[in-house]
C-alpha positions as CSV (number, residue, x, y, z in Angstrom):
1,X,3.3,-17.3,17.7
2,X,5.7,-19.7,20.0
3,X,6.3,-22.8,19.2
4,X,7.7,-25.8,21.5
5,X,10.7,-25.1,21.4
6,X,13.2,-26.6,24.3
7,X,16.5,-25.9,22.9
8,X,17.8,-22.9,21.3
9,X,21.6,-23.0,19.7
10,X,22.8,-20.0,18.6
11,X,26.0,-19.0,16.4
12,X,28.0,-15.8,17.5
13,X,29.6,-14.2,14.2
14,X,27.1,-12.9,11.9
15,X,24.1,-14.4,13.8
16,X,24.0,-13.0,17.8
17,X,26.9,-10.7,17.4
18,X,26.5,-7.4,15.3
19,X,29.1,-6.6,12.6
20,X,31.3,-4.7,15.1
21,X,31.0,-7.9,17.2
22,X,29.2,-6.6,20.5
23,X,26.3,-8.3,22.0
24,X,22.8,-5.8,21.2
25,X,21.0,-5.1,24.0
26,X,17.3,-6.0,22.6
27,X,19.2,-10.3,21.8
28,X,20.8,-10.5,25.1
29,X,17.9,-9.3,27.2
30,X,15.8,-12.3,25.1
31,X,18.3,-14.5,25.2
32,X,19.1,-14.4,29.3
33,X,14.4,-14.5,29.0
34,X,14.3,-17.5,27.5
35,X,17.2,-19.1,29.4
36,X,15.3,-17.6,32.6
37,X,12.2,-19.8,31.3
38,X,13.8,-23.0,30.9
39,X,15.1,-23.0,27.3
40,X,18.3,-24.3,26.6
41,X,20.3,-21.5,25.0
42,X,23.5,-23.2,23.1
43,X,26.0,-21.3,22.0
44,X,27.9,-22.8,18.8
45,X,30.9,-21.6,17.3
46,X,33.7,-21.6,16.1
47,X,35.5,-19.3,18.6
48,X,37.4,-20.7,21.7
49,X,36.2,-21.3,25.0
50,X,38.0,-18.1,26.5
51,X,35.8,-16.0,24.3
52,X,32.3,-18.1,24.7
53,X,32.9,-18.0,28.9
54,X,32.7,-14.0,28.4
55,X,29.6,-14.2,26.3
56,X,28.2,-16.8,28.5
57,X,28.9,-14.8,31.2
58,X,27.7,-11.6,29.6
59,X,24.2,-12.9,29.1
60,X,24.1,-14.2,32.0
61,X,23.2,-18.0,30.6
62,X,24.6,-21.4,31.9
63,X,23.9,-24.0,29.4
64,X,25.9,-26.6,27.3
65,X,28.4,-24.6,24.6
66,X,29.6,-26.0,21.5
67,X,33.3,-24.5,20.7
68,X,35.9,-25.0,18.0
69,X,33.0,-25.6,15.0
70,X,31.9,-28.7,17.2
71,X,35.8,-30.2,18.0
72,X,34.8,-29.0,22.0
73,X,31.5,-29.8,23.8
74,X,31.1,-28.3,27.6
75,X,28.2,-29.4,30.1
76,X,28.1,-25.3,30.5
77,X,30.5,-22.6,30.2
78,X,32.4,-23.6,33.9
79,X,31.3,-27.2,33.7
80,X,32.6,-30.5,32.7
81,X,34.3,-31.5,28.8
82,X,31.7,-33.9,27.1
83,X,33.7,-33.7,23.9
84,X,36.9,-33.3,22.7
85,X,38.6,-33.9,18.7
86,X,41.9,-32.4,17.8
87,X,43.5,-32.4,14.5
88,X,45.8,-35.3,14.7
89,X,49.4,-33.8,15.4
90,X,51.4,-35.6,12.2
91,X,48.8,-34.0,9.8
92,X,48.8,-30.8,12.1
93,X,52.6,-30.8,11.7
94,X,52.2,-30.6,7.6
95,X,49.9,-27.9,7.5
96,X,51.9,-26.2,9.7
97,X,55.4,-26.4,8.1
98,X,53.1,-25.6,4.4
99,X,52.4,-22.6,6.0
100,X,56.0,-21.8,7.3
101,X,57.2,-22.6,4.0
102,X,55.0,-20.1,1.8
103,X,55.1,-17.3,4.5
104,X,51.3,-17.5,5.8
105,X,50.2,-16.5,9.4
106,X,47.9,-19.3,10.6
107,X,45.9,-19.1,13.8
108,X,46.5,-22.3,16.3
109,X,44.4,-23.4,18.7
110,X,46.2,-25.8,21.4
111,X,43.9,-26.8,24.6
112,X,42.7,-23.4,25.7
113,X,45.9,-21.1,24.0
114,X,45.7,-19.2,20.5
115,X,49.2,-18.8,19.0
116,X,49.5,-16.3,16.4
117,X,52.5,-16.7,13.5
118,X,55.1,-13.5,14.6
119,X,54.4,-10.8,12.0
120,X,57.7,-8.2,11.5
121,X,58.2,-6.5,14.4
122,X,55.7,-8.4,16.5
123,X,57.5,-9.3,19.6
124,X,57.2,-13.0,21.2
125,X,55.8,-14.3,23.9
126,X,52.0,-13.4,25.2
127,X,49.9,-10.3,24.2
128,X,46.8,-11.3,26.5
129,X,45.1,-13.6,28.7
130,X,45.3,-17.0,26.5
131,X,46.7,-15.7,23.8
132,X,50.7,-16.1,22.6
133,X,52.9,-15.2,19.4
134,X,55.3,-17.3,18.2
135,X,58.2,-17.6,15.8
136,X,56.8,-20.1,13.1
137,X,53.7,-21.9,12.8
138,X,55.0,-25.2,13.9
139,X,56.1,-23.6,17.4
140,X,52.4,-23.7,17.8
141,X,52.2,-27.0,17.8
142,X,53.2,-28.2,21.6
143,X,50.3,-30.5,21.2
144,X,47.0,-31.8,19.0
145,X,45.0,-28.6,18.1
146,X,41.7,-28.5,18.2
147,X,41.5,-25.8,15.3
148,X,43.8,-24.0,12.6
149,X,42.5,-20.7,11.1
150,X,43.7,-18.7,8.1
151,X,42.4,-15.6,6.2
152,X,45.0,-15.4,3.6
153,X,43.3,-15.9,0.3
154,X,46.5,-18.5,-1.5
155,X,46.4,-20.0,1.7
156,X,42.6,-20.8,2.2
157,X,42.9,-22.3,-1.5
158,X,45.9,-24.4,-0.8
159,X,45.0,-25.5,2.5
160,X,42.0,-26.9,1.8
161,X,43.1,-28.7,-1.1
162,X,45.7,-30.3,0.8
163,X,43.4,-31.6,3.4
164,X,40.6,-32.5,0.8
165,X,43.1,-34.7,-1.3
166,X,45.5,-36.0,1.6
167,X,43.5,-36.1,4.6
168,X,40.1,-36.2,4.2
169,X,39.5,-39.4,6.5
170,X,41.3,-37.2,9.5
171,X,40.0,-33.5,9.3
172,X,37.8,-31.6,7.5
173,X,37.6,-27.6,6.2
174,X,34.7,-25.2,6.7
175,X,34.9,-21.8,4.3
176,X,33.7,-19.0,5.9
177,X,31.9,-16.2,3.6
178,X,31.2,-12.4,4.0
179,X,27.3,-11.5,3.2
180,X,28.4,-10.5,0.2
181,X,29.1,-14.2,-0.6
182,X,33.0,-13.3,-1.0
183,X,35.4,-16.0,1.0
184,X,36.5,-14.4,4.2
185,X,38.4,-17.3,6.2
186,X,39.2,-21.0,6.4
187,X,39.0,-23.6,9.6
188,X,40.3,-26.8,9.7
189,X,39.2,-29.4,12.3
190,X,39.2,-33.0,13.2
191,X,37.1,-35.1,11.2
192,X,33.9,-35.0,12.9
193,X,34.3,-31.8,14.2
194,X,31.2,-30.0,13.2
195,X,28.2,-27.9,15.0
196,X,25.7,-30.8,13.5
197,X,27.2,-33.3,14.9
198,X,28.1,-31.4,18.1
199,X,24.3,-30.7,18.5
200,X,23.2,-34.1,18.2
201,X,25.3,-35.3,21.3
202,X,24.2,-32.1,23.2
203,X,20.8,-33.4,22.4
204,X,21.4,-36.8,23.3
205,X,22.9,-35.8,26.9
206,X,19.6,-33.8,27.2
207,X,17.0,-35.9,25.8
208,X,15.6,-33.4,23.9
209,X,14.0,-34.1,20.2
210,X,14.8,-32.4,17.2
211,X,11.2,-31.1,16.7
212,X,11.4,-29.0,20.2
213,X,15.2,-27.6,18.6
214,X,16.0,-24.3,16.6
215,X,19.0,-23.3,15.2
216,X,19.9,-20.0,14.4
217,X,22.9,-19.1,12.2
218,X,24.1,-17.4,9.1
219,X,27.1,-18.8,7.5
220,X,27.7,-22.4,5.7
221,X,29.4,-23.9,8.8
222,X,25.6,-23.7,10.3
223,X,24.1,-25.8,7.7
224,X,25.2,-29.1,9.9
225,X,22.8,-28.0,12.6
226,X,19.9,-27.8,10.6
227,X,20.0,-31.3,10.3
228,X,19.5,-31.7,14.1
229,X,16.6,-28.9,14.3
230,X,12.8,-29.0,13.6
231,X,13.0,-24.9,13.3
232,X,15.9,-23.6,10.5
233,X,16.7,-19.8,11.1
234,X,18.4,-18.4,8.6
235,X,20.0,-14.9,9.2
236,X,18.8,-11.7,6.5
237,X,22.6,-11.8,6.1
238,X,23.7,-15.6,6.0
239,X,24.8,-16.8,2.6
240,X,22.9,-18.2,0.2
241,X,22.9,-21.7,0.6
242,X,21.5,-21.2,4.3
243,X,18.7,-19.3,3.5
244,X,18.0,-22.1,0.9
245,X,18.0,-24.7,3.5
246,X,15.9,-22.5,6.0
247,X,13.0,-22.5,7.5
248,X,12.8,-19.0,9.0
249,X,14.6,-15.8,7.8
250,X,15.6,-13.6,10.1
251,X,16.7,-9.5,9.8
252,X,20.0,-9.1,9.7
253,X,22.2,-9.1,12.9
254,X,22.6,-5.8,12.7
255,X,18.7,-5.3,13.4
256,X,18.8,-7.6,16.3
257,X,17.0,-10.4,14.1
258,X,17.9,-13.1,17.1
259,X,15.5,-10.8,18.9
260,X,12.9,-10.9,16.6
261,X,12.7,-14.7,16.0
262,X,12.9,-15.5,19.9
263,X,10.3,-12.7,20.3
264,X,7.9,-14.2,17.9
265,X,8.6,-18.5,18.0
266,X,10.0,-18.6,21.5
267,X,8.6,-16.6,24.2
């Protein structure tokens, strides 16, 4: 049964990706169809430009991308910067030097570079195309970042807390969850910086209304978007509290369950 749907936007981790995080064959093939057949196909995620291009490319689609949890908005994956919110750099700088201070590895992101806290024996410098390790986590900070990462359980707790209590008026947290509902990771971004509000402006740019939109995700940092779509897919594996909010529940990533919805709403 398809329904008018004009705008598709998608979350990688958990939702398009399998758990090994490879593209299946049965999503992208749908995904490049409806693209092919004049549906918007957003990507929104967290992860970095760098990464979305090669999706992007991957699948063969060329339309608007939502990176950094909503802090960068592109017209496609080559094209022009709509959007751009960075952590301001004093706040940056104390999250940063907390994390020095207690021994945590924090992932930075600074325009289109990753820097990655030296762990013992790591060597400096680059390991990869836009990636680099440095000494501390304040050496990451050569300018406003558009997105600070940890997976350290103390430092998810304290981190958040911090920026809760001390800056919530500037940036803002999103916990990440395994399926099981356990607490994988933590983002911090700009105020502002989330895929809801990301999808609204992509929507705006477009003229497209939210009854011709779907969003598919599967973890809590999705739930923004659902405010900006008339069709709610929830993942078999997202957490709870998307599910809740869905309309749709899709199988699991791991049994192509993009697929399936675009299958049966979209084409």
């Amino acid at each position: 049964m398809a329904v008018s749907v004009r705008l598709v936007a998608i979350d990688l981790d958990g939702t398009l990706l399998d758990s090994r995080g490879r593209l299946p064959p049965e999503g992208s093939r749908l995904v490049k169809r409806a693209f092919d057949e004049g549906v918007h196909v957003v990507i929104s995620t967290t992860r970095d430009l760098y990464h979305v291009q090669r999706v992007c490319a991957a699948l063969a689609i060329s339309s608007p991308i939502i990176c950094c949890n909503g802090a960068l908005i592109y017209e496609s994956p080559t094209g022009a910067l709509w959007r751009e919110l960075c952590i301001p750099i004093d706040i940056a700088e104390t999250i940063c030097q907390t994390g020095d201070e207690r021994g945590w590895e924090l992932v930075t992101s600074v325009g289109q570079t990753i820097y990655f806290r030296q762990r013992q024996g790591q060597a400096l410098g680059p390991m990869g195309e836009n990636r680099v390790v440095v000494e501390s986590n304040r050496d990451a900070l050569v300018a406003s970042p558009h997105r600070i990462l940890t997976w350290q359980p103390e430092a998810i707790e304290t981190l958040r807390a911090l920026c809760l209590s001390a800056f919530a008026e500037e940036c803002q947290t999103s916990v990440y969850y395994e399926p099981s509902g356990e607490v994988h990771s933590l983002g911090i971004f700009a105020r502002g910086a989330d895929k809801g509000t990301a999808l609204q402006a992509v929507l705006t740019k477009l003229n497209i209304p939210i009854d011709c939109v779907m969003a598919i995700g599967d973890n809590n940092n999705d739930l923004p978007m659902f405010d900006f779509a008339g069709y709610r897919v929830a993942m078999g594996n997202a957490t709870e509290d998307l599910r809740q909010a869905a309309h749709i529940i899709a199988p699991v990533n791991d049994e192509e369950g993009v697929a399936r919805v675009l299958e049966r709403y979209v084409l």
